[in-house]
mmCIF file of the N, C-alpha and C atoms, coordinates in Angstrom:
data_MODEL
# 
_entry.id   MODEL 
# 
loop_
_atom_site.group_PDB 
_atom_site.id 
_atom_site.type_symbol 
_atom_site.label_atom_id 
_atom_site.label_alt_id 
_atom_site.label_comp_id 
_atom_site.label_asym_id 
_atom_site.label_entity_id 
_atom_site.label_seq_id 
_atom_site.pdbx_PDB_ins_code 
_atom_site.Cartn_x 
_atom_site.Cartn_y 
_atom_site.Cartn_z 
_atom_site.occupancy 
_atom_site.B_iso_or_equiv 
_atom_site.pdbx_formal_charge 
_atom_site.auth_seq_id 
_atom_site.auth_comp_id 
_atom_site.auth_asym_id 
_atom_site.auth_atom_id 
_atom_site.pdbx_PDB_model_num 
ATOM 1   N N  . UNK A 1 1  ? 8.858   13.764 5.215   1.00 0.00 ? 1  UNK A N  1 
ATOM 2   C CA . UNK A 1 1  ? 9.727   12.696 5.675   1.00 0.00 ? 1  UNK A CA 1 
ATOM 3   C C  . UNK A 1 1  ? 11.072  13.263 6.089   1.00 0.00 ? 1  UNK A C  1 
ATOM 4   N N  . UNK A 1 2  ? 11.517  12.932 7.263   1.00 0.00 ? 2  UNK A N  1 
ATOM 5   C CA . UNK A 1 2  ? 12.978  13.397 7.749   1.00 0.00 ? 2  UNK A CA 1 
ATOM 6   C C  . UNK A 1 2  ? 13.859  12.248 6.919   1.00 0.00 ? 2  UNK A C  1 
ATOM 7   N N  . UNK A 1 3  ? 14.376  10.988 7.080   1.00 0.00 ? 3  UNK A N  1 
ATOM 8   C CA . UNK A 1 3  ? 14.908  10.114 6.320   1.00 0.00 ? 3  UNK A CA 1 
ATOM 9   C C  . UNK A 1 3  ? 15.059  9.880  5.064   1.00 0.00 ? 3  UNK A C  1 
ATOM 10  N N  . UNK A 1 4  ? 15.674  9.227  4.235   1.00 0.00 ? 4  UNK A N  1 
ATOM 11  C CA . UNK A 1 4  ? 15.958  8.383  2.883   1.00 0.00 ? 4  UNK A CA 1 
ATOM 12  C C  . UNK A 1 4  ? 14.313  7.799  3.069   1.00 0.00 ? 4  UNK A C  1 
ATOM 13  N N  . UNK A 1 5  ? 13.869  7.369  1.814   1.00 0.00 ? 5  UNK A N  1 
ATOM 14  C CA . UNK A 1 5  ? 12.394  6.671  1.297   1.00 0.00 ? 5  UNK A CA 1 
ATOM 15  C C  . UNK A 1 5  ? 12.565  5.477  1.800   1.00 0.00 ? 5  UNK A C  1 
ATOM 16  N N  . UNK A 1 6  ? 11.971  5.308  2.753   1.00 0.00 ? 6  UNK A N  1 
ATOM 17  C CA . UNK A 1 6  ? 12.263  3.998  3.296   1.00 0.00 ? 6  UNK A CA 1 
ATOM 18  C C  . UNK A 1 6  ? 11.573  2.946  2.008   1.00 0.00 ? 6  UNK A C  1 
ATOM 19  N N  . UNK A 1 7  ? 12.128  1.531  1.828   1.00 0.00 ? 7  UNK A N  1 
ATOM 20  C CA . UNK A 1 7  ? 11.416  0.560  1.001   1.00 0.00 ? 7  UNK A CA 1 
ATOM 21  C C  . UNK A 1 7  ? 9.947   0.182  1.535   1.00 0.00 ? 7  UNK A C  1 
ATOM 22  N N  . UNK A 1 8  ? 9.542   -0.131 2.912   1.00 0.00 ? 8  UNK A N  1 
ATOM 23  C CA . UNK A 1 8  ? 8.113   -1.109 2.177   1.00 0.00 ? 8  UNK A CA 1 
ATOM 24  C C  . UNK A 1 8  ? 7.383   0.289  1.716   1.00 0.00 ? 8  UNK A C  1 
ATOM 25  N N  . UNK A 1 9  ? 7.938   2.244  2.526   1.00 0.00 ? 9  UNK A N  1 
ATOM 26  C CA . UNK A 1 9  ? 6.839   3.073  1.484   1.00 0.00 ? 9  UNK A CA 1 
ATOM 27  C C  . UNK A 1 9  ? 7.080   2.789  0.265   1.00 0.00 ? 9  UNK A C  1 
ATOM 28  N N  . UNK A 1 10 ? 8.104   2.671  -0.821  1.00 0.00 ? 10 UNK A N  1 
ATOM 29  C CA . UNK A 1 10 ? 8.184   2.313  -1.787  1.00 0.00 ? 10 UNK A CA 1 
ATOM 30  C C  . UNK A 1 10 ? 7.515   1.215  -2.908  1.00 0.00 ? 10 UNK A C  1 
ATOM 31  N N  . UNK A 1 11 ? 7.379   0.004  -1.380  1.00 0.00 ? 11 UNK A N  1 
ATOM 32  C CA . UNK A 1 11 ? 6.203   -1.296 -1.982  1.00 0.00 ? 11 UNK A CA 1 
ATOM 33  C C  . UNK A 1 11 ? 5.022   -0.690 -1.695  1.00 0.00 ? 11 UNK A C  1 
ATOM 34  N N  . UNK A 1 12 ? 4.360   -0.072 -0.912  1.00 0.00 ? 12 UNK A N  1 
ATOM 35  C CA . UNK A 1 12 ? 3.514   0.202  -1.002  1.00 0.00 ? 12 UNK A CA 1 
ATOM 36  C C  . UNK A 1 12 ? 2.833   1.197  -1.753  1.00 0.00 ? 12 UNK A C  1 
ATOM 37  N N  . UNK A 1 13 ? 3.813   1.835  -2.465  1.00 0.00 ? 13 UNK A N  1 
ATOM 38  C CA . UNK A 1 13 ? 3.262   2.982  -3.516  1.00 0.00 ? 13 UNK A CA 1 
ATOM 39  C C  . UNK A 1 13 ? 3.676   1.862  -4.958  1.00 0.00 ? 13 UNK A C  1 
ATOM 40  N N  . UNK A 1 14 ? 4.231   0.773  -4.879  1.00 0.00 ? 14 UNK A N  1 
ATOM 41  C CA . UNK A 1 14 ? 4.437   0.335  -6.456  1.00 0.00 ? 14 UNK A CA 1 
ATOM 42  C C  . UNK A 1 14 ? 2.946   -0.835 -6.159  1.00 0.00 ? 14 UNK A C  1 
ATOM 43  N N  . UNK A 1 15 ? 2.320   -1.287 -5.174  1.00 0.00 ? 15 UNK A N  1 
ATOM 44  C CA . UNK A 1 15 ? 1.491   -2.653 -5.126  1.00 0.00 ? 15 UNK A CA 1 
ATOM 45  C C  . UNK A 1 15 ? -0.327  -1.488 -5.397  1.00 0.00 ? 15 UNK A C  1 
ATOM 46  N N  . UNK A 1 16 ? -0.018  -0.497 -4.490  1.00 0.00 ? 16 UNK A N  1 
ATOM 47  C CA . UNK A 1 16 ? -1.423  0.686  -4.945  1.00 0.00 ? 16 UNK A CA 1 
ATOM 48  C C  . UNK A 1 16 ? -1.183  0.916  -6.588  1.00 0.00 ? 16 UNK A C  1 
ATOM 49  N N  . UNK A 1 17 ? 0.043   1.335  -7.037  1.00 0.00 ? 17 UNK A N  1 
ATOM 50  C CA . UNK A 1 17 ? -0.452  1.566  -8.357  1.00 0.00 ? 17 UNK A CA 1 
ATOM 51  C C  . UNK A 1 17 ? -0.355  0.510  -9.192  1.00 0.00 ? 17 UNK A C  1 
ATOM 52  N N  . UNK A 1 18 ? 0.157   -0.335 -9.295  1.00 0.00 ? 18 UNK A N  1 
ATOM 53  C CA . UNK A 1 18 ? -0.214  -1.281 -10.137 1.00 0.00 ? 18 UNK A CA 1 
ATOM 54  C C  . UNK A 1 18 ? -1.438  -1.914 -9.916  1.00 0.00 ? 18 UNK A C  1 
ATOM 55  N N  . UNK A 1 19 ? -2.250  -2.567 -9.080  1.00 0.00 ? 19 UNK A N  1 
ATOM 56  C CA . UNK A 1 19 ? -3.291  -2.541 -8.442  1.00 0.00 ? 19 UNK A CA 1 
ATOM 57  C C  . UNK A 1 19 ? -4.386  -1.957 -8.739  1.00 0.00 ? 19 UNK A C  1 
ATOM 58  N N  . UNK A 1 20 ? -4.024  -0.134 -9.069  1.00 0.00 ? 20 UNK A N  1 
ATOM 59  C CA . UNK A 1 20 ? -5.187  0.604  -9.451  1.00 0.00 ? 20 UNK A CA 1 
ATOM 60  C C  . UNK A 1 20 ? -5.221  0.852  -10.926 1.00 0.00 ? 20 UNK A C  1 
ATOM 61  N N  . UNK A 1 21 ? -3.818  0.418  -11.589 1.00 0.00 ? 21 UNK A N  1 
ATOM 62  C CA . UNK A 1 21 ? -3.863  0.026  -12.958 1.00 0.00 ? 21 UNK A CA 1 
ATOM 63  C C  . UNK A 1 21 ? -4.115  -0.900 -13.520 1.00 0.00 ? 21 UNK A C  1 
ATOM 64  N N  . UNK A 1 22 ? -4.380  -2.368 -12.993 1.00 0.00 ? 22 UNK A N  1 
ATOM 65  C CA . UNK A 1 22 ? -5.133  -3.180 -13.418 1.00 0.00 ? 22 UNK A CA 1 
ATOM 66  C C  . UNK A 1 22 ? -6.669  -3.075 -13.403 1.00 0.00 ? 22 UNK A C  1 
ATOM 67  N N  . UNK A 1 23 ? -7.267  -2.282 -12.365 1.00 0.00 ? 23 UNK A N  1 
ATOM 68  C CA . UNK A 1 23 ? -8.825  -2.060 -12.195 1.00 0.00 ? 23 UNK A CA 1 
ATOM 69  C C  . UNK A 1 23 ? -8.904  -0.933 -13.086 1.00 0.00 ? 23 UNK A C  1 
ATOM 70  N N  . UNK A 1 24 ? -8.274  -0.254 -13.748 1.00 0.00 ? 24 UNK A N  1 
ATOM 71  C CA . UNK A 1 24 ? -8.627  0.456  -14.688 1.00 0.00 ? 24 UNK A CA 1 
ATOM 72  C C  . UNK A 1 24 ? -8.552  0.055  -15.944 1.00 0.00 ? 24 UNK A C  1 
ATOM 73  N N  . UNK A 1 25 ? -7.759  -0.973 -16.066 1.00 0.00 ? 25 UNK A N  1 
ATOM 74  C CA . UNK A 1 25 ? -8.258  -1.340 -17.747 1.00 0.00 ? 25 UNK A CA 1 
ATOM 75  C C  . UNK A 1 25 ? -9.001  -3.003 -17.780 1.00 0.00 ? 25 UNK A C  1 
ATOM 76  N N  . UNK A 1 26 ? -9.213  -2.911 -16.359 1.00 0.00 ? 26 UNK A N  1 
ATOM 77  C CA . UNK A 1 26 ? -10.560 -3.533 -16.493 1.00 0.00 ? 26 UNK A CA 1 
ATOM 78  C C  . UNK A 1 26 ? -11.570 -3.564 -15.341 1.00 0.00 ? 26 UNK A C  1 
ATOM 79  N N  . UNK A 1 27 ? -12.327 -2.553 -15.879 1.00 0.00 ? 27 UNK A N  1 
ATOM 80  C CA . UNK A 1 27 ? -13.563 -1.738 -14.862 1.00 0.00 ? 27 UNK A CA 1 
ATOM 81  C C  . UNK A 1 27 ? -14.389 -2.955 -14.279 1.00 0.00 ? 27 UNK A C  1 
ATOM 82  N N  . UNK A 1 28 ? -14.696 -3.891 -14.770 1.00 0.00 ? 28 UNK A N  1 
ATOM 83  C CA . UNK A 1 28 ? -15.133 -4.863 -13.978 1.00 0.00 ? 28 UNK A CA 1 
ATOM 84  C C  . UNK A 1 28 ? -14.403 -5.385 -12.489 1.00 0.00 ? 28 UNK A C  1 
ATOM 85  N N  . UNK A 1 29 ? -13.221 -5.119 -12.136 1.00 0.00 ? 29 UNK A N  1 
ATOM 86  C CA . UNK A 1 29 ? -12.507 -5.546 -11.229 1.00 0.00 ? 29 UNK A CA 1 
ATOM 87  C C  . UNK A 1 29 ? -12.530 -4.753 -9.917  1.00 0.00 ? 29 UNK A C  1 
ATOM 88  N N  . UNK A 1 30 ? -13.609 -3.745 -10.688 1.00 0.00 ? 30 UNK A N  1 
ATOM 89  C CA . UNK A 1 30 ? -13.658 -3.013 -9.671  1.00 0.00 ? 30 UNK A CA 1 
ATOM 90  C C  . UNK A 1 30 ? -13.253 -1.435 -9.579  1.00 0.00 ? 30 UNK A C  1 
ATOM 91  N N  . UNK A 1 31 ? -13.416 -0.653 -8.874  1.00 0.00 ? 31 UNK A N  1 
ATOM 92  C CA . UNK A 1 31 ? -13.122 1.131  -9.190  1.00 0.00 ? 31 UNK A CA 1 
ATOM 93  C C  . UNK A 1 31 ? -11.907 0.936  -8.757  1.00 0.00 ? 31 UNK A C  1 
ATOM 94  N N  . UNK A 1 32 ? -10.734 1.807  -9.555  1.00 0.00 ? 32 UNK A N  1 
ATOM 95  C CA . UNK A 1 32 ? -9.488  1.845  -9.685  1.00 0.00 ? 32 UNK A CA 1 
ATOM 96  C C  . UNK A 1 32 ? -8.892  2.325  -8.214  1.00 0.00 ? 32 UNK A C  1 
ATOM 97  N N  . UNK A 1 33 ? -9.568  3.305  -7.912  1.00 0.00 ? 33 UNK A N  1 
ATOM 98  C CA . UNK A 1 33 ? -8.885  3.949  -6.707  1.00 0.00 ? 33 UNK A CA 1 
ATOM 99  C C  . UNK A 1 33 ? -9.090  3.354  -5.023  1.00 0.00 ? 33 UNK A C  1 
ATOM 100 N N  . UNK A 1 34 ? -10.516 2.685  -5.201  1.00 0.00 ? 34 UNK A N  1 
ATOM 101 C CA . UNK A 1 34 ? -10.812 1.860  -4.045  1.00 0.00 ? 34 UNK A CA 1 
ATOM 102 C C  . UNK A 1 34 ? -9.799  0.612  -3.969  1.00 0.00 ? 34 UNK A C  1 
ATOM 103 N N  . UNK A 1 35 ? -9.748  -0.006 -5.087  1.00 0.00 ? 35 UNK A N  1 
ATOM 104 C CA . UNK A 1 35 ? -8.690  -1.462 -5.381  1.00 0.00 ? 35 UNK A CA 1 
ATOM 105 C C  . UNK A 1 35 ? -7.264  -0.737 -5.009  1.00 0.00 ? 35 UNK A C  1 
ATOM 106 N N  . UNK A 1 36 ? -7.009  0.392  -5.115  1.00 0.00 ? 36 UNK A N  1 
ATOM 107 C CA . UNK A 1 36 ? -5.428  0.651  -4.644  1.00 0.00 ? 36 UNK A CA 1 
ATOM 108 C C  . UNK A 1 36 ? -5.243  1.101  -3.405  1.00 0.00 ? 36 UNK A C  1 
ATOM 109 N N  . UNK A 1 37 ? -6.466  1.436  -3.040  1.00 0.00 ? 37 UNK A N  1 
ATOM 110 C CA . UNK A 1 37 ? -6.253  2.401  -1.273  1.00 0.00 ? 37 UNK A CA 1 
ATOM 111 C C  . UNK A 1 37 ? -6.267  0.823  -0.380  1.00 0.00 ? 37 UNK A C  1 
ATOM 112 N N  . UNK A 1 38 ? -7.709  0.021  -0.998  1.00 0.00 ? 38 UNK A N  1 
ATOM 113 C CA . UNK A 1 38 ? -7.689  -1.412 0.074   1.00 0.00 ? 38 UNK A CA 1 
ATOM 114 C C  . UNK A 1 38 ? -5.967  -2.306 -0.228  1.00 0.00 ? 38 UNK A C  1 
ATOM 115 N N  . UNK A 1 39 ? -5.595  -1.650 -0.964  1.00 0.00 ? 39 UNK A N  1 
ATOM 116 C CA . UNK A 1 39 ? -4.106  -2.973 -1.447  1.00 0.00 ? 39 UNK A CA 1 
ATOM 117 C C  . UNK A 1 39 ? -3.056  -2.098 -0.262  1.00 0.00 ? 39 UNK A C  1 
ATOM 118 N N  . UNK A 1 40 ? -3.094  -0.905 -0.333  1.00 0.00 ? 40 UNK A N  1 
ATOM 119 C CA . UNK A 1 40 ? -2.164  0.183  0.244   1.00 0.00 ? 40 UNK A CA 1 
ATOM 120 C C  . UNK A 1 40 ? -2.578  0.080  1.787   1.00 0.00 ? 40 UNK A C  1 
ATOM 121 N N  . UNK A 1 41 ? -3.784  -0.080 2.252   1.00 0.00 ? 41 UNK A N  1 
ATOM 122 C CA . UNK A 1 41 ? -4.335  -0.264 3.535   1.00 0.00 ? 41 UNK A CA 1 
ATOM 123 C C  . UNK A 1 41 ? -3.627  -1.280 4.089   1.00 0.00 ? 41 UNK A C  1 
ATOM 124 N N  . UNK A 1 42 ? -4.228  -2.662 3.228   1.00 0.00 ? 42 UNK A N  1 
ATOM 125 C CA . UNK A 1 42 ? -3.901  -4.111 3.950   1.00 0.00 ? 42 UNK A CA 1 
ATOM 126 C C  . UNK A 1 42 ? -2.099  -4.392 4.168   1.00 0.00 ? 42 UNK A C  1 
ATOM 127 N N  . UNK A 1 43 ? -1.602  -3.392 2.900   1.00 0.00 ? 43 UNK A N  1 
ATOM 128 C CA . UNK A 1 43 ? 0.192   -3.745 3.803   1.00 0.00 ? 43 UNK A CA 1 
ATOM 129 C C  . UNK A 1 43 ? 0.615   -3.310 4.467   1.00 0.00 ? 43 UNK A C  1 
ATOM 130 N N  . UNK A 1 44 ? -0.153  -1.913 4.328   1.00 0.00 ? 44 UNK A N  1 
ATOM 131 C CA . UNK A 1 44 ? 0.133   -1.236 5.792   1.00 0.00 ? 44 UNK A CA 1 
ATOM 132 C C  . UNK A 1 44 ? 0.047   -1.758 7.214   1.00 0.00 ? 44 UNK A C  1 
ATOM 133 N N  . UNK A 1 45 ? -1.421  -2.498 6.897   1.00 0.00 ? 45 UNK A N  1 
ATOM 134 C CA . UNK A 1 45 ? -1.553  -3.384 8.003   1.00 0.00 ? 45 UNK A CA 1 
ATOM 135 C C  . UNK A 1 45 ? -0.328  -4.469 8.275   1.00 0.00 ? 45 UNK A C  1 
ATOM 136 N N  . UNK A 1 46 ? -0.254  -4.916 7.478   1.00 0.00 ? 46 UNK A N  1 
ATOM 137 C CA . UNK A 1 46 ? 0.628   -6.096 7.092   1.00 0.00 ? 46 UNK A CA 1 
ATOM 138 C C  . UNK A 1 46 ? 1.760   -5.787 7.658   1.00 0.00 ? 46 UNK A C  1 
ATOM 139 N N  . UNK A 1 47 ? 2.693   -4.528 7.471   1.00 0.00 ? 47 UNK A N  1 
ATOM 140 C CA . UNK A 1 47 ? 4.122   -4.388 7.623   1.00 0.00 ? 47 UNK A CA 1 
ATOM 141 C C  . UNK A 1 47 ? 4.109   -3.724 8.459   1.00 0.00 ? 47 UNK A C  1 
ATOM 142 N N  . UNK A 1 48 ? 3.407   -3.481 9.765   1.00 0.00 ? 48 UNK A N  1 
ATOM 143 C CA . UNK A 1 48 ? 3.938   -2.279 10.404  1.00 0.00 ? 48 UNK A CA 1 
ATOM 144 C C  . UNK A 1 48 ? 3.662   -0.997 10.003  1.00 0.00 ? 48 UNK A C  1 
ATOM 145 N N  . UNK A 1 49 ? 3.630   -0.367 10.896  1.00 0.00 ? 49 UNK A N  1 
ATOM 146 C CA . UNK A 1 49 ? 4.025   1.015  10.804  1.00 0.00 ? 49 UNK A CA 1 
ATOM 147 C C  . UNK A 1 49 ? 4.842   2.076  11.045  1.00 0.00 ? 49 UNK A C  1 
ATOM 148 N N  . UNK A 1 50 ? 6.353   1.093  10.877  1.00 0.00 ? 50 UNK A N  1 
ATOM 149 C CA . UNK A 1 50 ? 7.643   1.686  10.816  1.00 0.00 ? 50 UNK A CA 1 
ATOM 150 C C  . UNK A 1 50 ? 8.230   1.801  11.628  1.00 0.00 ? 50 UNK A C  1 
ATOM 151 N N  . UNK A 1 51 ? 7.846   0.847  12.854  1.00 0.00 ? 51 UNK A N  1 
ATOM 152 C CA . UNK A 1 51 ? 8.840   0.579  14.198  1.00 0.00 ? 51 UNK A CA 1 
ATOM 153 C C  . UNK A 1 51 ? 10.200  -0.742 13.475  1.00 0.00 ? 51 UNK A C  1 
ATOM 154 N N  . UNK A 1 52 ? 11.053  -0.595 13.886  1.00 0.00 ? 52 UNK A N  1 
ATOM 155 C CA . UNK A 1 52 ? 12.261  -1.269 13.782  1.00 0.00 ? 52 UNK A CA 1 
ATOM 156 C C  . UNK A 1 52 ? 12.252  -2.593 13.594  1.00 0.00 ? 52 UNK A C  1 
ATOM 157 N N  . UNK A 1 53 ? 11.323  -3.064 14.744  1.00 0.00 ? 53 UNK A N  1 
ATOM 158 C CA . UNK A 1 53 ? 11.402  -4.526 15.637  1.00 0.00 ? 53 UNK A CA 1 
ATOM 159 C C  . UNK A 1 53 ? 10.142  -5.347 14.342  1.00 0.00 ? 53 UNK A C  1 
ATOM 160 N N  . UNK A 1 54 ? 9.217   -4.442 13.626  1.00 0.00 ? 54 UNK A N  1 
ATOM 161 C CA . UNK A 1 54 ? 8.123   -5.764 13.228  1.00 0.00 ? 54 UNK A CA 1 
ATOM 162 C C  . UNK A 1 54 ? 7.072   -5.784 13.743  1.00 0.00 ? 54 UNK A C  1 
ATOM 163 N N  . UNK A 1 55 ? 6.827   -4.661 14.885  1.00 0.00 ? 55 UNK A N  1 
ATOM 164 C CA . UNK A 1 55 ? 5.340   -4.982 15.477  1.00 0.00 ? 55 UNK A CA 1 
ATOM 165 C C  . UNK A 1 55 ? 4.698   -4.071 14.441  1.00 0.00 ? 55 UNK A C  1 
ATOM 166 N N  . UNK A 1 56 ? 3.368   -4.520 14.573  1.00 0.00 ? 56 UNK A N  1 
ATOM 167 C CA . UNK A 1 56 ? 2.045   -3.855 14.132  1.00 0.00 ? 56 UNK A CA 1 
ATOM 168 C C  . UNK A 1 56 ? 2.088   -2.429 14.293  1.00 0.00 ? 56 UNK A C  1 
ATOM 169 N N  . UNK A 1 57 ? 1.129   -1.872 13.954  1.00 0.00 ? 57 UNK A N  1 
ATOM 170 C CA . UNK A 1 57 ? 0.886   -0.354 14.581  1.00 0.00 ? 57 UNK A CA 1 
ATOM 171 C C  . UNK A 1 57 ? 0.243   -0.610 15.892  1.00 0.00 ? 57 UNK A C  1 
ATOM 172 N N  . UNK A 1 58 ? 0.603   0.639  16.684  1.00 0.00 ? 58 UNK A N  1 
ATOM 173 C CA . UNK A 1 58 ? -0.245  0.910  17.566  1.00 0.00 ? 58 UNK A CA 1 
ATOM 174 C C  . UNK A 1 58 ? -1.799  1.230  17.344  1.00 0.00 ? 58 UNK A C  1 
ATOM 175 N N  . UNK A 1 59 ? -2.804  1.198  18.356  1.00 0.00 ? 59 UNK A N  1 
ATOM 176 C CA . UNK A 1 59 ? -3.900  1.982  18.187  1.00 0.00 ? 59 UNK A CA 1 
ATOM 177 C C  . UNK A 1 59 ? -3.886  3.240  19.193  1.00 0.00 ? 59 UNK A C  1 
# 
């Protein structure tokens, strides 16, 4: 990273691990690491991918 930690990387590394710490202490919810990559995926989706303005990512 050239910059300061930008915040949503910050939400998105606190919503993956908490996320993959709830599926771990309870294995029924699912495998810990899949439940944090799909939580870490979808905000990614969600927020951009770090253009200024709010758009989406590119493809």
């Amino acid at each position: 990273m050239n910059g300061p930690l930008d915040l949503r990387i910050l939400v998105l590394f606190l919503a993956g691990a908490g996320t993959a710490y709830l599926a771990y202490l309870h294995p029924a919810a699912g495998v810990a690491l899949l439940a944090g990559v799909g939580v870490v995926t979808l905000l990614y989706m969600l927020l951009g991918s770090g253009g200024s303005d709010g758009d989406p990512p590119s493809r």
